[in-house]
C-alpha positions as CSV (number, residue, x, y, z in Angstrom):
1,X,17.2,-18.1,28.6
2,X,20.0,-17.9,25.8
3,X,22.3,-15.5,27.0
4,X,22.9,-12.3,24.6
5,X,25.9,-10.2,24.2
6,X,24.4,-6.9,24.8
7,X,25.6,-3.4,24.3
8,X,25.3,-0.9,26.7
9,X,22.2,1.1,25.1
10,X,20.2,-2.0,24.2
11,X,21.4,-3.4,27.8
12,X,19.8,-0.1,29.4
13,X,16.8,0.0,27.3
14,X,15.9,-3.4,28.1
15,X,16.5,-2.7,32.2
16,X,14.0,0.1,31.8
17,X,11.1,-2.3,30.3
18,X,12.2,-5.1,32.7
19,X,12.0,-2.3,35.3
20,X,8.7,-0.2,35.1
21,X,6.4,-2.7,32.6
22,X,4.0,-5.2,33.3
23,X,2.8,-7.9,31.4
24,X,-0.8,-6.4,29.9
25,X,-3.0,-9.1,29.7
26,X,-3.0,-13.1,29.5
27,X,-1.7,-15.7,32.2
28,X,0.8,-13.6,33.4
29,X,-1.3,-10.4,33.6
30,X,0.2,-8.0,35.9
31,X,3.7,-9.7,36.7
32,X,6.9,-7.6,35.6
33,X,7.7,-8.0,31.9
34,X,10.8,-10.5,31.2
35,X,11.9,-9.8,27.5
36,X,12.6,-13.4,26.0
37,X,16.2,-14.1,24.1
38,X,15.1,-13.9,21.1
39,X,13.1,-9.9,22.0
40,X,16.1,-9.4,23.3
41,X,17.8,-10.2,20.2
42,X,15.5,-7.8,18.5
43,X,16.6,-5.3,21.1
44,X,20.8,-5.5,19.9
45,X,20.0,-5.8,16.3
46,X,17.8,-2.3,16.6
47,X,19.8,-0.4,19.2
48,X,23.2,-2.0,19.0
49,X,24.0,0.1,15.9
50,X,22.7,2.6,13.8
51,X,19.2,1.4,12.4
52,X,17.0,3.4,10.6
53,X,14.2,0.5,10.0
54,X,13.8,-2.7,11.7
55,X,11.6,-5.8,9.9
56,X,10.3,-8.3,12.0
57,X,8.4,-11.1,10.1
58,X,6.7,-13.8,12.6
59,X,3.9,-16.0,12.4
60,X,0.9,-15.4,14.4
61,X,0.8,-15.0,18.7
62,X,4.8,-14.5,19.3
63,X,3.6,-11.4,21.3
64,X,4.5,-9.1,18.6
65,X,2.1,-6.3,19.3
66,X,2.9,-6.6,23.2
67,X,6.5,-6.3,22.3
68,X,5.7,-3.5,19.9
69,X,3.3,-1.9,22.8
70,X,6.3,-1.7,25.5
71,X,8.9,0.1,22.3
72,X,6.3,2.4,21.5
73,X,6.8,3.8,25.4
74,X,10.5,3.4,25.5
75,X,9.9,5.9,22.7
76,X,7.2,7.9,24.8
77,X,8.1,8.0,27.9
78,X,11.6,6.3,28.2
79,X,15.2,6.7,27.2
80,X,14.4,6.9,24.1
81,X,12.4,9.6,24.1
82,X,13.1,12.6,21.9
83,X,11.5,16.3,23.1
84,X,8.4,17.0,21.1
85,X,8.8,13.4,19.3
86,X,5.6,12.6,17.4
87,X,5.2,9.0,17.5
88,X,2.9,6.9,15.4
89,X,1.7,3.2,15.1
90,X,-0.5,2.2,11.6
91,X,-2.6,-0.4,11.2
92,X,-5.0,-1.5,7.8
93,X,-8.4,-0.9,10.0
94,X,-9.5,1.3,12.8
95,X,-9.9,-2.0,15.0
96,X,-6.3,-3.4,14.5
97,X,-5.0,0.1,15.2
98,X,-6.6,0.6,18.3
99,X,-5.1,-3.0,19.3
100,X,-1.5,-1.7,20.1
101,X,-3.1,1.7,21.7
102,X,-5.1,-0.8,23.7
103,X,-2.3,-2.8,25.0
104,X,0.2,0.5,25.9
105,X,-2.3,1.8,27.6
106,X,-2.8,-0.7,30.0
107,X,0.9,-0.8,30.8
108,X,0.8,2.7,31.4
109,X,-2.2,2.4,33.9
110,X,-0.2,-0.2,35.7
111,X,2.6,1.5,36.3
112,X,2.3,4.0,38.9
113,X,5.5,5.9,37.5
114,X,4.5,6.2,34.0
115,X,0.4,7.4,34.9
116,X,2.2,10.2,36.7
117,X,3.6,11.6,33.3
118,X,1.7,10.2,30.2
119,X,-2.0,10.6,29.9
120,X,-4.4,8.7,28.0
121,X,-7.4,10.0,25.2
122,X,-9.3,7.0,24.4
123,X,-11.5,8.9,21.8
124,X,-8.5,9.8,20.0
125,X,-6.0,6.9,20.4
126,X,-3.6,9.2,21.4
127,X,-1.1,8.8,24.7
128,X,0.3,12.0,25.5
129,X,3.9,12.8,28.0
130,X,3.4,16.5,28.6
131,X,6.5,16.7,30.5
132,X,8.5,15.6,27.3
133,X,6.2,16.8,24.8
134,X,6.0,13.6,23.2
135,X,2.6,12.2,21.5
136,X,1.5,8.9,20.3
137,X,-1.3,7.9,17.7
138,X,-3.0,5.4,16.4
139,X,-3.9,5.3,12.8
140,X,-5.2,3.0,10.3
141,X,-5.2,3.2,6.2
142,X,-8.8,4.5,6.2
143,X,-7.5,8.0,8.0
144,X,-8.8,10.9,5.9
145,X,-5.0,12.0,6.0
146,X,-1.6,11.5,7.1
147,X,-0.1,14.2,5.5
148,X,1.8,17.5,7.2
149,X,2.9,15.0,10.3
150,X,6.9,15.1,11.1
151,X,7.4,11.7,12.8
152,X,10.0,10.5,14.7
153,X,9.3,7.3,15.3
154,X,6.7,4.7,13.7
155,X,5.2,0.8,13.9
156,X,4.0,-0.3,11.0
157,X,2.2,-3.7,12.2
158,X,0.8,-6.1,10.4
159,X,1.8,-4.3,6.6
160,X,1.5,-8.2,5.3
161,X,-1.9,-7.2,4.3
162,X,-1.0,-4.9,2.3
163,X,-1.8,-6.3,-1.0
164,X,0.6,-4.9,-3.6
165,X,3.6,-3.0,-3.6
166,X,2.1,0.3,-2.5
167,X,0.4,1.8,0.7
168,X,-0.4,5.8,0.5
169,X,-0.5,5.4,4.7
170,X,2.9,3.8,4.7
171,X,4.7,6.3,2.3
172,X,2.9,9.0,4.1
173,X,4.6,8.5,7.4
174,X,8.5,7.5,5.9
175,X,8.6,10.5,3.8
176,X,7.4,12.3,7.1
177,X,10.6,11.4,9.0
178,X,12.9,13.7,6.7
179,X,13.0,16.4,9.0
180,X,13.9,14.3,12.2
181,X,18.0,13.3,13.1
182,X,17.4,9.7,13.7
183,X,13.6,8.4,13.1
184,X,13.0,5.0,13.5
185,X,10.5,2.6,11.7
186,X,9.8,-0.6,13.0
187,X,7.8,-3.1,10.7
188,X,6.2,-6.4,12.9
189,X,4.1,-8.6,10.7
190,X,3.7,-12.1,9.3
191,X,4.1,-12.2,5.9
192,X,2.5,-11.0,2.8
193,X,1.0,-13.5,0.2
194,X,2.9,-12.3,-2.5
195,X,6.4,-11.3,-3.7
196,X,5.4,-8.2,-5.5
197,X,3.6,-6.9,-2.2
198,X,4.6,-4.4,0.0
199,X,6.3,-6.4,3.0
200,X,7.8,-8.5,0.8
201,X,10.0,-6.2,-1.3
202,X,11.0,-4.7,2.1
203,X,12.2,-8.2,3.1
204,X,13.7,-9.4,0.0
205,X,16.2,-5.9,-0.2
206,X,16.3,-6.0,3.0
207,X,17.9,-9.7,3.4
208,X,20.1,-8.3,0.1
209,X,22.0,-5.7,3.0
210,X,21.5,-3.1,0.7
211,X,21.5,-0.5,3.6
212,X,23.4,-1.6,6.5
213,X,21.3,0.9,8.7
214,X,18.2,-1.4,7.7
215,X,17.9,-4.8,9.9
216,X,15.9,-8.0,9.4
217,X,15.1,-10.9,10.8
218,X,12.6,-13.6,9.5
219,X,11.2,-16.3,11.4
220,X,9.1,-19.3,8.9
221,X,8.9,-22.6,7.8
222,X,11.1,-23.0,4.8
223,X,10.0,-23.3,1.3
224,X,11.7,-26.4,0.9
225,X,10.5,-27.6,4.7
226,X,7.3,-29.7,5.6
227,X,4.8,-26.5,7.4
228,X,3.2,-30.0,8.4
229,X,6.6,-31.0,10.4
230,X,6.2,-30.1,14.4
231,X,9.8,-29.8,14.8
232,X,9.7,-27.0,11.6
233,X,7.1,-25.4,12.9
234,X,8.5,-25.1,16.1
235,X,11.7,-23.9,15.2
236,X,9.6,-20.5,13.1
237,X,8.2,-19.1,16.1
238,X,10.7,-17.1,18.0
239,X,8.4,-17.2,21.4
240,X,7.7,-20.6,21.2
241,X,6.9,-20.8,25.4
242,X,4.1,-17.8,24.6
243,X,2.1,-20.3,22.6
244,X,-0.8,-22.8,23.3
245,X,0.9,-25.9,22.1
246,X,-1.8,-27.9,21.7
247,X,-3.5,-26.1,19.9
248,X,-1.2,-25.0,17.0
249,X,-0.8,-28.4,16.5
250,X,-4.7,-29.1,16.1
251,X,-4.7,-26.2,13.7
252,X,-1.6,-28.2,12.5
253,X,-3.7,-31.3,11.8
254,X,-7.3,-29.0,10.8
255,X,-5.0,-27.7,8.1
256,X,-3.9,-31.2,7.2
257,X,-7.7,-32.7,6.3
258,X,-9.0,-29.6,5.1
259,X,-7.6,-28.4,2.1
260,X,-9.3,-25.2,2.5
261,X,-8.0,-24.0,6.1
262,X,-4.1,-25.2,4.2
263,X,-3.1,-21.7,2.8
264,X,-3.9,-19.7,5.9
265,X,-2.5,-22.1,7.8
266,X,0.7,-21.8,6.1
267,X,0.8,-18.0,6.0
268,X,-0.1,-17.3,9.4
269,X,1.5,-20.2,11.4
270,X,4.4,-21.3,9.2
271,X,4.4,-17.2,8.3
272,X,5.4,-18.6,4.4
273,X,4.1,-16.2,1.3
274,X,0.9,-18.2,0.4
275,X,-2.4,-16.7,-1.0
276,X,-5.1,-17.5,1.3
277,X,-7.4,-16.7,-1.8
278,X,-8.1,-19.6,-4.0
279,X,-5.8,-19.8,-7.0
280,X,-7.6,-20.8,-10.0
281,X,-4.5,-23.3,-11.8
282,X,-1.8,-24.6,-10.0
283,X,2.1,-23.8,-11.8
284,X,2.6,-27.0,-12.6
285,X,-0.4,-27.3,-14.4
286,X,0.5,-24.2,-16.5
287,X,3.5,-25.4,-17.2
288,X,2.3,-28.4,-18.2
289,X,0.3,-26.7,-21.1
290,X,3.5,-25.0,-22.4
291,X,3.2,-26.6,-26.0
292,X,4.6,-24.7,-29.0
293,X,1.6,-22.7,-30.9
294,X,1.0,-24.2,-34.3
295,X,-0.6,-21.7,-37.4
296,X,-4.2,-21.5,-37.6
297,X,-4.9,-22.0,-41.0
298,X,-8.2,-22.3,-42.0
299,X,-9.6,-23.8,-38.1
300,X,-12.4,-22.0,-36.2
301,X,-11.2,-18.9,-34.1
302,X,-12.7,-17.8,-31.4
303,X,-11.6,-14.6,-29.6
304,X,-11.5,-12.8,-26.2
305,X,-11.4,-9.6,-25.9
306,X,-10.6,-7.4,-22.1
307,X,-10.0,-3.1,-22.8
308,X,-9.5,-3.0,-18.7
309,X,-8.4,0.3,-17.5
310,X,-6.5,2.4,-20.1
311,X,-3.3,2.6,-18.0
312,X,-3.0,-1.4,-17.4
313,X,-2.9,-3.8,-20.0
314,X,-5.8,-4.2,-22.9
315,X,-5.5,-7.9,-23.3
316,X,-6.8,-9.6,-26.7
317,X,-6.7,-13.6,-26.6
318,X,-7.2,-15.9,-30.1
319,X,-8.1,-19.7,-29.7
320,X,-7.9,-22.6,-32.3
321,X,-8.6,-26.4,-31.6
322,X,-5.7,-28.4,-33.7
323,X,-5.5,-31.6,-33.8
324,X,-7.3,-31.7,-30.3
325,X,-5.7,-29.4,-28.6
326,X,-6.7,-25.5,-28.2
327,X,-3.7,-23.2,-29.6
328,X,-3.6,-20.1,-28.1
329,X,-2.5,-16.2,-29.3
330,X,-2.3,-13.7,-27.0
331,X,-2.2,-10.2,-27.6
332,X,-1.6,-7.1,-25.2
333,X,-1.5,-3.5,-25.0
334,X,0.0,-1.2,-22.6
335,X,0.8,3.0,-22.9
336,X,4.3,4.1,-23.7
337,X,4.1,6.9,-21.1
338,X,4.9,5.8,-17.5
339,X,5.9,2.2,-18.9
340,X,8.9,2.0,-16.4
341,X,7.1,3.3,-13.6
342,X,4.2,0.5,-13.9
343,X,7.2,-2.2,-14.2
344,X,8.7,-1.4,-11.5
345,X,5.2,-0.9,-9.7
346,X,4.1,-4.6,-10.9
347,X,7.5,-6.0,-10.2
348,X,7.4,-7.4,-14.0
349,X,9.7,-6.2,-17.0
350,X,7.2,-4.6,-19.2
351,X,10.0,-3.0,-20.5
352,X,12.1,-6.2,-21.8
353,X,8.5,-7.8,-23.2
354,X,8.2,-4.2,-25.7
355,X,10.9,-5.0,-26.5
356,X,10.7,-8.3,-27.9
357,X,7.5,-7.9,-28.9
358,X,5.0,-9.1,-26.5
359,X,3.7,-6.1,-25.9
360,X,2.7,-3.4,-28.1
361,X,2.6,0.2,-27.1
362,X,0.8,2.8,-27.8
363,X,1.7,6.6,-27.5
364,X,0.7,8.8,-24.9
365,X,-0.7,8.0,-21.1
366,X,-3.5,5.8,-21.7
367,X,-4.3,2.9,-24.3
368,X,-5.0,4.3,-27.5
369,X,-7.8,2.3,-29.1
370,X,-7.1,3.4,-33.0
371,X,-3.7,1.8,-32.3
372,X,-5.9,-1.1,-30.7
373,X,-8.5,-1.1,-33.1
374,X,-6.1,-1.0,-36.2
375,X,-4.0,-4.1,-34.6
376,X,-7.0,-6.3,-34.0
377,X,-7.7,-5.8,-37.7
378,X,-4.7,-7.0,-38.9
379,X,-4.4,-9.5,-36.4
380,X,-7.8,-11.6,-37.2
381,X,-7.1,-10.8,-41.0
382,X,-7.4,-14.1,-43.3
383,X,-8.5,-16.2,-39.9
384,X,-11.7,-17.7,-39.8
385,X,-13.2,-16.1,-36.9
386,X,-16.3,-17.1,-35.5
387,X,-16.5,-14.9,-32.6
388,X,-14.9,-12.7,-30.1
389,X,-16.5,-11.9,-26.7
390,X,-16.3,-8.9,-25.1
391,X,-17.0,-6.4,-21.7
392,X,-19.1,-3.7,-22.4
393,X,-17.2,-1.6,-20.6
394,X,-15.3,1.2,-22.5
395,X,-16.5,-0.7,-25.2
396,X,-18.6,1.9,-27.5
397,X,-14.9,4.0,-27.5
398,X,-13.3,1.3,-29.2
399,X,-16.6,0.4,-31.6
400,X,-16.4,4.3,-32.9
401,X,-12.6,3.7,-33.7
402,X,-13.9,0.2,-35.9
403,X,-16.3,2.7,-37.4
404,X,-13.3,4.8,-38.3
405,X,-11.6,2.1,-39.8
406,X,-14.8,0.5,-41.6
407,X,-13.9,-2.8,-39.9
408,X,-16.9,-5.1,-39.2
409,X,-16.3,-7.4,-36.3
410,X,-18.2,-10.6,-34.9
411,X,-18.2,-9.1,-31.6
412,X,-21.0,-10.6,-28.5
413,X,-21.3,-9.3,-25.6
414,X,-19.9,-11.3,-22.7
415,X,-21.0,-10.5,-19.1
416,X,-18.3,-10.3,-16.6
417,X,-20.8,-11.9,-13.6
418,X,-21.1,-15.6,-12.4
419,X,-24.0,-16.0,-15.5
420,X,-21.5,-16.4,-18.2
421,X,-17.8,-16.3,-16.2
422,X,-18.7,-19.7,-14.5
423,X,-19.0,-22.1,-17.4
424,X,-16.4,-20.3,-19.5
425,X,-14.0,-21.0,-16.4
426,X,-14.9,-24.8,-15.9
427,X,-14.1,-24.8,-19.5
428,X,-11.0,-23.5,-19.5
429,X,-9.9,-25.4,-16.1
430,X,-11.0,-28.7,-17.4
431,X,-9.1,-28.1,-20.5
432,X,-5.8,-27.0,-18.8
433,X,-6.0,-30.1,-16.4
434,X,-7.1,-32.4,-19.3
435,X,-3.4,-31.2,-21.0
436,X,-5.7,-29.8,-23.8
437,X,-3.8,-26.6,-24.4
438,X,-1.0,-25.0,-26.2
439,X,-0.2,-21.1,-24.9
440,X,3.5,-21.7,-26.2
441,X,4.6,-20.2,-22.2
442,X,3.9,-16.3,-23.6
443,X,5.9,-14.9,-20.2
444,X,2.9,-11.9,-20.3
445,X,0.1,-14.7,-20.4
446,X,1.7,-16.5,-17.9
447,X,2.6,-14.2,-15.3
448,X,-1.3,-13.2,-15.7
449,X,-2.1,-17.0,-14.9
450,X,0.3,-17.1,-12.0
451,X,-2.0,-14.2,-10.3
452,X,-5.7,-15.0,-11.1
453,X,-7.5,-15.7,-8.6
454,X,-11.1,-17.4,-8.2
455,X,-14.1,-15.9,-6.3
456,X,-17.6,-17.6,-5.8
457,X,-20.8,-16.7,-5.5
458,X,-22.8,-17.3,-2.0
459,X,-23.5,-21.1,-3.2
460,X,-19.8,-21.8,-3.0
461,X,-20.8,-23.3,-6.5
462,X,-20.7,-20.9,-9.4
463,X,-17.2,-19.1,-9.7
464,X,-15.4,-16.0,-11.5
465,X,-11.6,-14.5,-11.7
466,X,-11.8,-11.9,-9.4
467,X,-9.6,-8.8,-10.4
468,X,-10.0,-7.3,-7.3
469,X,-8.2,-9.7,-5.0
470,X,-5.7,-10.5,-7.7
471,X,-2.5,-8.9,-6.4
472,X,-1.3,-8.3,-10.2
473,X,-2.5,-8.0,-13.5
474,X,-4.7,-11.1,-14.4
475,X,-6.4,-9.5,-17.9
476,X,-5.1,-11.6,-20.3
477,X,-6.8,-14.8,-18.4
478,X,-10.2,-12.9,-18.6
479,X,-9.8,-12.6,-22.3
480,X,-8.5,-16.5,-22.2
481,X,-11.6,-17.1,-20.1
482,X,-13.9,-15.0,-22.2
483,X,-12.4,-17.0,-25.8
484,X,-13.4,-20.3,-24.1
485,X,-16.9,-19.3,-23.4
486,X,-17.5,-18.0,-26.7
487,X,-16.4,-21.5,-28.5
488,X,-18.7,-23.0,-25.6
489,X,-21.5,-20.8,-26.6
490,X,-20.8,-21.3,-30.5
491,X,-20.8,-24.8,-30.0
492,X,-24.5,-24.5,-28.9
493,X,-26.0,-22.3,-31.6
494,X,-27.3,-23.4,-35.1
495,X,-23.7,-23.0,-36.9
496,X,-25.0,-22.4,-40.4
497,X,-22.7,-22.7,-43.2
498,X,-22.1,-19.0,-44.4
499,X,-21.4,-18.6,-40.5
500,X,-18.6,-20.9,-40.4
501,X,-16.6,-19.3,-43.3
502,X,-16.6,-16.0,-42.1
503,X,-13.6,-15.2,-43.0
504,X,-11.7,-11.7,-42.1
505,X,-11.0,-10.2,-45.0
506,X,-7.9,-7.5,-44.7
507,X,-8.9,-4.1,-43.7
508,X,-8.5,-1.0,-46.1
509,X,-7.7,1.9,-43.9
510,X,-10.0,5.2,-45.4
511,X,-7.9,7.8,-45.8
């Protein structure tokens, strides 16, 4: 074992595991805990000097929840124990929380020291030290509450799935920890998928030493490293001897020939930020299709149209085939009110793209669809539309504010299902890999194509951008998606003359 220069309250705190803990479960069940160099390690960087959080990002079995299991009774039971603590671990489900309950309290039932003094509710999840007046709970982000708790110390394990850079559980418990001297939060997960998540804005300001009081260590296979390397891999897990060799390399090589086991592979052995959800078009692609955006003139138009929810963005996409390849305007709407708030939410500059114009807003708190309705006028004024598809939903709002206006639109109904998302996305894929499109890199458009994600149906076959498991805002590729089912669909119909030259004339506004 690497030898670590210790100070005397990590030194101590470490003798106490070493001293009344035994190893829970596994092949060394029952033998006396020996904290490896790099727990150790963890030990120093935490207790060494002032720390007010600790992040700990590993890949999958390094014995993070056992390690987290015998700090949680330090905290209890131990020298770390403050009078009347309340102590708290949180989990995303009630069967992940009750994982690190599970595991302390089989160390405290064999110990015969700590069974004297901490008793266990099972029902509850609760280990209680009457003698210190210290209590522990789990709790998972389905609790009706956390509110009212004054904590003292926390585990946050396994906040990597948190998808996006909020969780009402987490905030719950930090802001609880005002009223304590010195609370401590520990964070122990493998990574998140995304940068704008939770975990991973901790890590990034973390690694930044923005607070000396908050430490962080990261254990993965570098970006610019082979995850397919056995000498990489092996150097990103910090309790290498812990693991079944053999078999993280099979997983290694499963990961290898399929391409679908790849991006969990690489998030929870490598521990790198990769979706496990299937992206729908690679960066490279995108970028590929980065072409400048010529005028429309007098070519077809067809249009795609997505209100979403009145605080996000309403997202309006135009598309023209010129000279064989399909041109593309996209349009977006977002509220004035709270517009900082939801940049720094999204992790995106919403603020910058108002600015220069790739945004438009629209006063008050929610999307105002006169503003919208007005803008779409003017926007398809003199183009030859043909036709713009469109979700129902919220639709009859923005129909009364066309009334308003006396603006006729060629507006069809497009569903948002597998029925008519499918083709439009095969069309739009093919297109994109076949270099057939222009979208001019519109930074709004494209950060909405960097986090749209696929679902598919139970055939595996038919497929859809799922909004749901997008960990950003993805609406302008449903209107993109939407524009190129609509030409799909023209395509098909009897296109009769007088159809074609529809052209939209400007609209007089009544007065």
């Amino acid at each position: 074992m690497k030898k670590i220069k210790l100070s005397q309250r990590a030194k101590r705190n470490i003798d106490w595991i070493h001293n009344h803990l035994c190893v829970p479960e596994g092949r060394l069940v029952g033998k006396k805990v020996t904290l490896s160099s790099e727990q150790q390690k963890w030990m120093e960087m935490i207790y060494g000097s002032n720390t007010r959080t600790f992040i700990c990002s590993l890949p999958r079995k390094n014995g993070k929840t056992s390690w987290s299991a015998m700090i949680l009774l330090l905290h209890l039971v131990g020298p770390e124990a403050v009078k009347n603590g309340q102590l708290y671990s949180t989990a995303m489900s009630r069967d992940q929380a009750s994982v690190l309950f599970a595991l302390a309290a089989k160390m405290v039932r064999m110990s015969p020291a700590l069974s004297e003094y901490v008793s266990i509710k099972e029902s509850a999840k609760m280990l209680i030290c009457t003698a210190l007046g210290t209590t522990y709970k789990a709790l998972s982000a389905d609790a009706a509450t956390a509110m009212g708790l004054s904590v003292s110390f926390v585990i946050h394990d396994e906040l990597g799935q948190v998808r996006g850079p909020k969780s009402d559980l987490y905030d719950a418990l930090e802001t609880a920890a005002a009223a304590q001297e010195n609370p401590l939060s520990i964070v122990i997960s493998t990574q998140s998928s995304q940068d704008s998540d939770l975990l991973s804005t901790l890590i990034d300001d973390a690694l930044q030493n923005n607070d000396q009081r908050v430490k962080c260590i990261l254990y993965a296979v570098p970006k610019d490293k082979d995850p397919f390397n056995k000498k990489e891999l092996e150097k990103a897990q910090p309790n290498w001897h812990l693991m079944n060799h053999e078999e993280v390399f099979r997983q290694m090589e499963e990961a290898k020939r399929m391409p679908s086991r790849e991006a969990s592979f690489r998030n929870l052995v490598a521990n790198q930020r990769i979706s496990t959800f299937s992206p729908f078009i690679s960066k490279s692609v995108w970028e590929s299709c980065s072409g400048e955006v010529l005028d429309f003139k007098d070519n077809l138009v067809y249009g795609g149209l997505d209100l979403s929810m009145r605080t996000d963005l309403t997202s309006f996409v135009l598309i023209a085939q010129i000279n064989g390849k399909w041109n593309i305007r996209p349009y977006f709407w977002t509220p004035e009110s709270g517009l900082l708030d939801r940049a720094k939410r999204d992790r995106q500059p919403y603020d910058v793209w108002v600015k220069q114009g790739l945004i438009r807003q629209t006063p008050g708190a929610t999307v105002d669809y006169e503003y919208v309705a007005y803008d779409i006028t003017q926007l398809i004024s003199g183009l030859n539309v043909q036709q713009i598809g469109y979700d129902r939903w919220r639709l009859d709002i923005l129909q009364k504010e066309f009334a308003n206006i006396g603006a006729e639109l060629p507006l069809i109904e497009f569903g948002q299902g597998f029925k008519d998302m499918s083709p439009a996305i095969d069309t739009l894929e093919s297109e994109l890999l076949n270099g057939r499109i222009a979208h001019g890199n519109n930074p709004v458009l494209t950060m909405c194509a960097a986090n749209a994600v696929i679902t598919k149906d139970p055939t595996g076959i038919n497929r859809k951008l799922d909004k749901h498991k997008a960990t950003g805002r993805i609406d302008g590729m449903v209107a993109m998606a939407m524009a190129f089912g609509i030409s799909q669909k023209h395509d098909n119909l009897d296109n009769s003359e007088a159809f074609n030259r529809f052209i939209c004339d400007p609209i007089t506004l009544k007065s």
